[in-house]
C-alpha positions in Angstrom: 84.0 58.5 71.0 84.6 62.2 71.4 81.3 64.5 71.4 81.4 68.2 70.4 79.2 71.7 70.4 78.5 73.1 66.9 76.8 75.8 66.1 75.8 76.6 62.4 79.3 78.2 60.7 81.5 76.5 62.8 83.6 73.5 61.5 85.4 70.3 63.2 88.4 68.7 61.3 88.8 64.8 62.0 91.5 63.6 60.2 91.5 64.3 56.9 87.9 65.2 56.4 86.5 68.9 57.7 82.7 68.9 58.5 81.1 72.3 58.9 77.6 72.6 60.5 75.8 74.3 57.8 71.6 74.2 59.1 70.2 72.9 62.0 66.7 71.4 61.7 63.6 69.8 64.2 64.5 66.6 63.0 68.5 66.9 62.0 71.6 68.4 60.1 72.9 69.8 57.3 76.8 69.3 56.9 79.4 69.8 54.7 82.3 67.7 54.5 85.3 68.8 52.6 87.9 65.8 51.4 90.7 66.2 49.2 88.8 69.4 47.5 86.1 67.3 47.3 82.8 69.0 48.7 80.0 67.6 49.5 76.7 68.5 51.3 74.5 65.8 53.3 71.4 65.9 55.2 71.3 63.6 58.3 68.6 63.0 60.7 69.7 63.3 64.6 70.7 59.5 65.6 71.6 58.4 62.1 75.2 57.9 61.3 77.5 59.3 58.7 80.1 57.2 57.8 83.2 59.4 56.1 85.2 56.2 55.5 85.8 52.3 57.1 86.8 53.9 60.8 85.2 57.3 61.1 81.7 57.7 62.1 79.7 60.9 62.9 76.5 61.2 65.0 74.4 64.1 65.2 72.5 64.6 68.1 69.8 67.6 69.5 71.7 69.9 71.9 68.7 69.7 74.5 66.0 66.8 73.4 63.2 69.3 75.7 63.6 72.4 73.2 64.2 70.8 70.1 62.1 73.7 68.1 63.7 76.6 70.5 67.5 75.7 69.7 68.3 75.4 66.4 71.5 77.0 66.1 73.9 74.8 67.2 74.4 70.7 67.6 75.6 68.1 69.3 78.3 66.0 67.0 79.8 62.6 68.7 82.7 61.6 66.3 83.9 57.6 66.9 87.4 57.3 65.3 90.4 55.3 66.2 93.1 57.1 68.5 95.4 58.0 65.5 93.0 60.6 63.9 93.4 63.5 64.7 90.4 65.8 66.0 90.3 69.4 65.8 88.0 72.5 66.0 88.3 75.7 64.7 89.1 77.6 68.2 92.0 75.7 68.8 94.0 76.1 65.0 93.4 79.7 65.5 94.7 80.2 69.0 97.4 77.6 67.7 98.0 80.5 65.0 97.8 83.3 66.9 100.0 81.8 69.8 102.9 80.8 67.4 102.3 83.9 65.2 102.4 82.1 62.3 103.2 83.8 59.2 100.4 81.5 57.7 96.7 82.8 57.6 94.0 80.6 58.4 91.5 79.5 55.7 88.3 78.2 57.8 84.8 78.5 57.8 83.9 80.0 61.6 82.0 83.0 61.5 
């Protein structure tokens, strides 16, 4: 299980799937998951799992469970996959980019 920082804008790519952090809430999420240009939007309370397919799984979880009502900009998503899928966030495709200077732009969601 691999457990990332999101804030609200920034996206996480596992495997085939790309799940952006749209709204943070008291109680839980908002995220986006974009599969095979098919978009979808889901609400999901912190603790509750979202399952993308048969061996992906994504938890959300408060960044600090003191402060729940002070930060709501950002989340804390644990992602339980096999080893074969691939996880990625959006710093490290565009420092990939930039590094290589690829002639290919990058289409993402971070703000």
């Amino acid at each position: 299980m691999l457990t990332v920082m999101r804030r609200v804008g920034e996206s996480l790519k596992v495997g085939d799937y790309r799940l952006v952090l749209r709204a943070r809430s008291v109680g839980g999420v908002t995220l986006t998951t974009l599969h095979r240009g098919k978009v979808s939007i889901k609400d999901i309370e912190f603790g509750h799992p979202l399952k993308l397919n048969h061996e992906i799984t994504v938890y959300p979880y408060p960044t600090n469970r003191e402060s729940l009502s002070k930060s709501t900009k950002q989340a804390k998503l644990s992602v339980s996959a096999p080893k074969h899928v691939i996880i990625l966030r959006d710093e490290l495709e565009t420092d990939f980019c930039r590094s290589n200077k690829a002639k290919q732009p990058f289409i993402g969601v971070m703000s």
